[in-house]
MARTITOR-750439 format. One line per 8 residues: number of its first residue (from 0); their letters; for each residue x, y, z of C-alpha. Coordinates in nm, 2 decimals, decimal comma. Layout:
NUM	A	X:Y:Z  ...;
! end
This chain:
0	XXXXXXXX	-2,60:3,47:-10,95  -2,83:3,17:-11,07  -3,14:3,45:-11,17  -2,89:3,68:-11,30  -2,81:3,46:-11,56  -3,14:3,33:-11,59  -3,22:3,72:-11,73  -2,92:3,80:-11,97;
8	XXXXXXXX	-2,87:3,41:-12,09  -3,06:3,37:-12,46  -3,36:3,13:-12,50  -3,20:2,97:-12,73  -2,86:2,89:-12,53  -3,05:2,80:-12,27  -3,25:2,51:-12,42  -2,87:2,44:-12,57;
16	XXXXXXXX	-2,76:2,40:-12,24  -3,05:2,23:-12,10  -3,00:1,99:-12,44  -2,62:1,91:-12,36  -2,71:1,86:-11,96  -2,97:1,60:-12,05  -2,77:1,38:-12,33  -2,45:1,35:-12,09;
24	XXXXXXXX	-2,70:1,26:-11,78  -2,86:0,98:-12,00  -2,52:0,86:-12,10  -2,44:0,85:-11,74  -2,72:0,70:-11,68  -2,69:0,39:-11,92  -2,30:0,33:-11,76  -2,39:0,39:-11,43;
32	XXXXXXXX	-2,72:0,16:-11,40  -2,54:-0,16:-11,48  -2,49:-0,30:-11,13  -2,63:-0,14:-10,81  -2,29:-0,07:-10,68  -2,26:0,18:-10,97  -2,60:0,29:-10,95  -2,54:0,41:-10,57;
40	XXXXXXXX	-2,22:0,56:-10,65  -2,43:0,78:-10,93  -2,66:0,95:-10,70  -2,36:1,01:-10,46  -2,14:1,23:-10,72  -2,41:1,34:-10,95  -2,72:1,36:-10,79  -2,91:1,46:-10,44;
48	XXXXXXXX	-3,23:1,34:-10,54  -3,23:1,06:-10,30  -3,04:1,27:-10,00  -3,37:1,34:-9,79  -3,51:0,96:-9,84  -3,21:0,85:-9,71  -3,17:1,12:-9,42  -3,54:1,05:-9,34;
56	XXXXXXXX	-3,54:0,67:-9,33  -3,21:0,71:-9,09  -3,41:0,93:-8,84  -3,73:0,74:-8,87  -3,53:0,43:-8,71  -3,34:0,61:-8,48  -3,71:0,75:-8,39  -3,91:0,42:-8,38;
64	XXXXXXXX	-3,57:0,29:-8,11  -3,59:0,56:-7,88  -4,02:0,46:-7,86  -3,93:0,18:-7,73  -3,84:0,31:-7,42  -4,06:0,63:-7,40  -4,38:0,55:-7,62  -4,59:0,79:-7,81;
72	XXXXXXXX	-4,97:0,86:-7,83  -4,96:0,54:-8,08  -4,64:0,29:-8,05  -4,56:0,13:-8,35  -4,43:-0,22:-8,21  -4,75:-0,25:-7,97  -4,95:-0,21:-8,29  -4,78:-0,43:-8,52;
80	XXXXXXXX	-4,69:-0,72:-8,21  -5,12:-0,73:-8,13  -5,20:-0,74:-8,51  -4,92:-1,04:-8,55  -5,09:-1,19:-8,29  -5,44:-1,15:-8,38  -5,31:-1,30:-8,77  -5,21:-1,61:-8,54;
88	XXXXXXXX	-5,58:-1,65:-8,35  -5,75:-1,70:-8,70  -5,54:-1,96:-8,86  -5,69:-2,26:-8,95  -5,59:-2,49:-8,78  -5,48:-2,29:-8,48  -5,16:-2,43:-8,34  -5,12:-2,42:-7,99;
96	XXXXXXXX	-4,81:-2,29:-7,94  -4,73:-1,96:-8,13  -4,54:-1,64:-8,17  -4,27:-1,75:-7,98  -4,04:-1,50:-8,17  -4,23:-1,20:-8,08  -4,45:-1,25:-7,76  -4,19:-1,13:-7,46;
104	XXXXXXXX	-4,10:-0,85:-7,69  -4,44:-0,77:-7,71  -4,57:-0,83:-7,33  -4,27:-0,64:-7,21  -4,38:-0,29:-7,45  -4,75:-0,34:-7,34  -4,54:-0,32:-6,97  -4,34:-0,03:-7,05;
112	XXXXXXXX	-4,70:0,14:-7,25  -4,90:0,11:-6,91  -4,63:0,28:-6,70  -4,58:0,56:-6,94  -4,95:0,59:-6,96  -4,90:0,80:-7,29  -5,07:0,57:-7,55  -5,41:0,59:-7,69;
120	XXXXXXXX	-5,62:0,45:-7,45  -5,88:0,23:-7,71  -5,49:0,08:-7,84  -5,43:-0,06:-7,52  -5,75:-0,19:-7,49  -5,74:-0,35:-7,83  -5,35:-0,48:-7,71  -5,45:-0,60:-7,33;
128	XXXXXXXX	-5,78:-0,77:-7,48  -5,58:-0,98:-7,78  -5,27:-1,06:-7,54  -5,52:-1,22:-7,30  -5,71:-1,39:-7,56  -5,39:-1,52:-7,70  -5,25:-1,65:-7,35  -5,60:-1,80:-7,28;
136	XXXXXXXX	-5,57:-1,99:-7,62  -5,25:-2,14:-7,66  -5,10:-2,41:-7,45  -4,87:-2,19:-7,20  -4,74:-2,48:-7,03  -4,58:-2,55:-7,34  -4,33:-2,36:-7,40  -4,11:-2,18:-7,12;
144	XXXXXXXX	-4,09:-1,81:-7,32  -4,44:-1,78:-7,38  -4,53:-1,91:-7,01  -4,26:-1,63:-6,88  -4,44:-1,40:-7,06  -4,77:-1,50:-6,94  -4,66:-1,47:-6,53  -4,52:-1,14:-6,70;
152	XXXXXXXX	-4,85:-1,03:-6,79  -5,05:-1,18:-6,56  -4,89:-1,02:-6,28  -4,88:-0,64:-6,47  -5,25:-0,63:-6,58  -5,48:-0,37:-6,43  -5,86:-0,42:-6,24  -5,99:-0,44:-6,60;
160	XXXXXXXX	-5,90:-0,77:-6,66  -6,24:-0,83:-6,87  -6,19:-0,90:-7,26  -6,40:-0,67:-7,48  -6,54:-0,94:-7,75  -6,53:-0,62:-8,03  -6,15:-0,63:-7,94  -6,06:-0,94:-8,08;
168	XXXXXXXX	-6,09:-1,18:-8,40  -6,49:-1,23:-8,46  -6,62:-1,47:-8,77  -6,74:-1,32:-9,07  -7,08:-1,43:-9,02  -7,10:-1,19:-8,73  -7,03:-0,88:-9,01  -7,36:-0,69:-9,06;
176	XXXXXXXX	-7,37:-0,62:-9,42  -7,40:-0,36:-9,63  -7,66:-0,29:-9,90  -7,48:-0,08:-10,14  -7,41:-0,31:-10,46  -7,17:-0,26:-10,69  -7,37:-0,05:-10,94  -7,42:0,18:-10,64;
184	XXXXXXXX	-7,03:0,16:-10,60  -6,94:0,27:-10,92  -7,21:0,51:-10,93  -7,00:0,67:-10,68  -6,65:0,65:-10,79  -6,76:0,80:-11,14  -6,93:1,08:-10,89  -6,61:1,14:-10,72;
192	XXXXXXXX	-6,40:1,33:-10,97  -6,12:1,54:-10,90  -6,22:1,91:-10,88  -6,07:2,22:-10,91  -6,32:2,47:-10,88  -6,47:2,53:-10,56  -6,80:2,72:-10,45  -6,68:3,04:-10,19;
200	XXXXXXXX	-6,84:2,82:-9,94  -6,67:2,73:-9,58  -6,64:2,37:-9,54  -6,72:2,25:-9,21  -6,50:2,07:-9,02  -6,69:1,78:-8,89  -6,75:1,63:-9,23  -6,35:1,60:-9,30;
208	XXXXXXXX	-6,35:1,47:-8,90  -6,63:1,19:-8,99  -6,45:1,17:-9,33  -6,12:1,02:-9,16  -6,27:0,81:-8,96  -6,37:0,62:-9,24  -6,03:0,66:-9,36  -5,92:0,53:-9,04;
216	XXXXXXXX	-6,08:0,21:-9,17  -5,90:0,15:-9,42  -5,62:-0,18:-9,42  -5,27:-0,11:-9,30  -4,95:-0,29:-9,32  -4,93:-0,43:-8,97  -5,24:-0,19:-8,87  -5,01:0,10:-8,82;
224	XXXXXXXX	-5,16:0,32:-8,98  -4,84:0,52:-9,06  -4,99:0,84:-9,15  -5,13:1,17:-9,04  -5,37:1,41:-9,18  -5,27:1,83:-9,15  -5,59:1,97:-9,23  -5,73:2,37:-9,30;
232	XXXXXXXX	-6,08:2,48:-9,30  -5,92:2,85:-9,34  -5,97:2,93:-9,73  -5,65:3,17:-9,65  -5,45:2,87:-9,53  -5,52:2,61:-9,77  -5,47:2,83:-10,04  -5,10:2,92:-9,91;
240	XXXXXXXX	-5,02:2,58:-9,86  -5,18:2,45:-10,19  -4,98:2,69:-10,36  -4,64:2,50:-10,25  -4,64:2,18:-10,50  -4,61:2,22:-10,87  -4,96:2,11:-10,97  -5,16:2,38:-10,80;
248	XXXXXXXX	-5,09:2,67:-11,06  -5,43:2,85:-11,17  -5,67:2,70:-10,90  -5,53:2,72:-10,57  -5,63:3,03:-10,53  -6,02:2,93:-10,49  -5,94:2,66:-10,23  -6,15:2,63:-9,96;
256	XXXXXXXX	-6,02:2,35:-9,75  -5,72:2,14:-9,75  -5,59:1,83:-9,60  -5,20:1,77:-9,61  -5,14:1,37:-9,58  -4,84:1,28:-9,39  -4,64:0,96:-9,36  -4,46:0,84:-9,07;
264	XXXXXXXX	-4,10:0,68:-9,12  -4,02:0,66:-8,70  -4,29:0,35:-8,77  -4,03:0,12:-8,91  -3,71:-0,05:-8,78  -3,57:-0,11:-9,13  -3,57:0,02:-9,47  -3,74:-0,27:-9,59;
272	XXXXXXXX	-4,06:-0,07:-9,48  -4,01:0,24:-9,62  -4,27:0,25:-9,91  -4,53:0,15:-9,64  -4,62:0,53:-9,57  -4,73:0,56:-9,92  -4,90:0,24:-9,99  -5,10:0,26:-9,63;
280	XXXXXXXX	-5,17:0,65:-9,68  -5,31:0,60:-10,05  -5,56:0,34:-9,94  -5,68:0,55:-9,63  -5,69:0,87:-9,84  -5,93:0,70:-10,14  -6,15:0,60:-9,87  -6,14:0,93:-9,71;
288	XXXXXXXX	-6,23:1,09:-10,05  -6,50:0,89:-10,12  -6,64:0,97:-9,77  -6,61:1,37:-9,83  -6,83:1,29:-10,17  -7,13:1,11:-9,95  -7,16:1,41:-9,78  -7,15:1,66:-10,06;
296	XXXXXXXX	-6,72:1,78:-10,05  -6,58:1,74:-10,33  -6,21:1,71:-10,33  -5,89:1,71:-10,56  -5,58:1,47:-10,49  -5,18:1,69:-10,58  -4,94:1,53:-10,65  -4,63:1,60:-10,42;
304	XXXXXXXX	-4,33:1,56:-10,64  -3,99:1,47:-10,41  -3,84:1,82:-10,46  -3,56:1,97:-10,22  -3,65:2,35:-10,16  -4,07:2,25:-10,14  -4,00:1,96:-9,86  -3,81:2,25:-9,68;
312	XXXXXXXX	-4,09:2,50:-9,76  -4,39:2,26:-9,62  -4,20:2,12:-9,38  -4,16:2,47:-9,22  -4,47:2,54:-9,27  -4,62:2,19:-9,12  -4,36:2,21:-8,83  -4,29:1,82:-8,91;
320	XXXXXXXX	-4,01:1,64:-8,85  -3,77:1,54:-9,16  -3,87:1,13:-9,07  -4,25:1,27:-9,18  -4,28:1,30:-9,54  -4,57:1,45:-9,76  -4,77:1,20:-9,94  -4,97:1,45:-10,13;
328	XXXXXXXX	-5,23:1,71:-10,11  -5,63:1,68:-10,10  -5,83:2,03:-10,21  -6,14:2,00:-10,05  -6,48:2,24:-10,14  -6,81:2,22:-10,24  -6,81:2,22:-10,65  -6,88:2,51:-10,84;
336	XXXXXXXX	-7,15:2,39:-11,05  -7,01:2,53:-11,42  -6,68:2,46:-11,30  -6,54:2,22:-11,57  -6,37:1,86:-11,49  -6,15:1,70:-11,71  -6,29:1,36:-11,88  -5,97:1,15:-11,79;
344	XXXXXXXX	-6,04:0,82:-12,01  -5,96:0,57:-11,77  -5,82:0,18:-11,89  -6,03:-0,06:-11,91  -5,99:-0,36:-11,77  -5,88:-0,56:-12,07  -5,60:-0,31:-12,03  -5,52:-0,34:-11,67;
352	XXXX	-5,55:-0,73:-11,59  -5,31:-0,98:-11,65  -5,32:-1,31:-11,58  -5,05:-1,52:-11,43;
! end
């Protein structure tokens, strides 16, 4: 019915209608924004724009409970617990008794990780290696929860009881450092542009694998690392899928590669956390794309715009879960050289900084 009366409908009494829509939205808006009581009760009875945040955010906790018992390739609480823990080793001073809160919580996941035997095997190295560090530095006698949780984890460790010293908090001084100064930097990041206009050239897929490893380096709330990167070497592929958002009109059909980046909501207990997936993902994918530039990729970031019917369509596509959200798109190719990129005047920084 809706594209039948898209076709006999007038231009004009369309934009009329369109008009009238907008001005009684706004007015709602300005009542309905006054308190947050109201503001909730306006996107229950006039809009659905938040329906799948909210949906996703519900099953991501429900998710991140039920690994608790039956743990993934990664677990989420094993990650966050260790990094807690390693956050603890470096403070100055160092108290002796720490992490109270946390540490049987933690000793008793690492437990249930080692008989499910599921999880990556480098996390639980990194875990077992900072646990044992941590009991071997605070004063265990000390308190009875953490000295439960040392018999606890004591008694449940494996052969390899050996602590790897790359596992666990090093000083500064030991960081080998890099030559590249920050001429060289910016020398890069005015390199990196985004492109839209791709050579027909296949792009192979060990430079995108080396390229998220250095994403993989990237900081992380916690060090979870919430994300997930869908990628396509097929030109066929990335140029169906990077014709799904909005932004992709008039280029996606030269894409030669494409890298779908995926947040995580089953990472988080509470809503408190749900931004993380964005924040964490945006940090690892500018490192990423700065990585596919050293070795001659260029790439373009899409946006991916919250929109009902597309989340469906690449969600389909994906086969993800509704708690896994798109964070956006990266088009990766090598250039075109008379392709054309847009200048994009950037602010300066008289602009952008503010003092406080």
């Amino acid at each position: 019915m809706k594209k039948i009366l898209k076709k006999i409908v007038p231009e004009s009494m369309k934009r009329n209608i369109l008009s009238a829509k907008d001005s009684i939205d706004f007015k709602l808006c300005s009542q309905f924004s006054k308190s947050g009581i109201l503001s909730s009760l306006y996107y229950l009875l006039f809009s659905r724009k938040f329906r799948r945040e909210h949906q996703s955010v519900l099953v991501g906790r429900v998710k991140y409970n039920g690994s608790l018992a039956i743990p993934d390739k990664s677990s989420a609480l094993l990650r966050r617990n260790t990094h807690r823990l390693e956050k603890g080793l470096i403070m100055r001073p160092r108290r002796d008794v720490f992490a109270e809160a946390y540490i049987e919580e933690t000793v008793d996941h690492y437990l249930v990780c080692q008989k499910v035997n599921s999880t990556d095997h480098n996390e639980m190295c990194w875990a077992k290696d900072v646990l044992s560090e941590y009991f071997s530095t605070v004063n265990v006698l000390k308190s009875e929860i953490i000295n439960k949780s040392y018999i606890k984890f004591s008694n449940g460790l494996s052969s390899d009881k050996d602590v790897a010293p790359e596992n666990i908090p090093y000083q500064r001084s030991s960081v080998k450092l890099s030559d590249i100064s920050l001429d060289n930097l910016k020398e890069l990041c005015i390199q990196r542009r985004s492109v839209r206009w791709f050579k027909d050239q296949l792009v192979e897929k060990e430079k995108i694998t080396a390229a998220i490893e250095i994403a993989s380096l990237a900081p992380s709330a916690c060090n979870r690392q919430p994300f997930e990167f869908y990628v396509t070497t097929s030109p066929e592929e990335a140029r169906e899928v990077g014709a799904i958002p909005m932004g992709t009109v008039g280029f996606s059909n030269n894409l030669q590669a494409l890298i779908v980046v995926v947040g995580n909501l089953s990472a988080y207990p509470f809503e408190q956390d749900r931004h993380v997936i964005y924040i964490d993902a945006s940090l690892a994918s500018m490192q990423l794309m700065l990585a596919l530039e050293t070795q001659g990729l260029s790439s373009c970031p899409i946006n991916w715009p919250d929109i009902e019917n597309l989340e469906k369509k690449m969600a389909k596509r994906l086969k993800i879960t509704i708690d896994q959200r798109p964070i956006m798109l990266i088009a990766v190719g090598y250039a075109s050289e008379d392709g054309l990129i847009p200048y994009s005047q950037k602010k300066s920084p008289s602009v952008l900084m503010k003092s406080f």
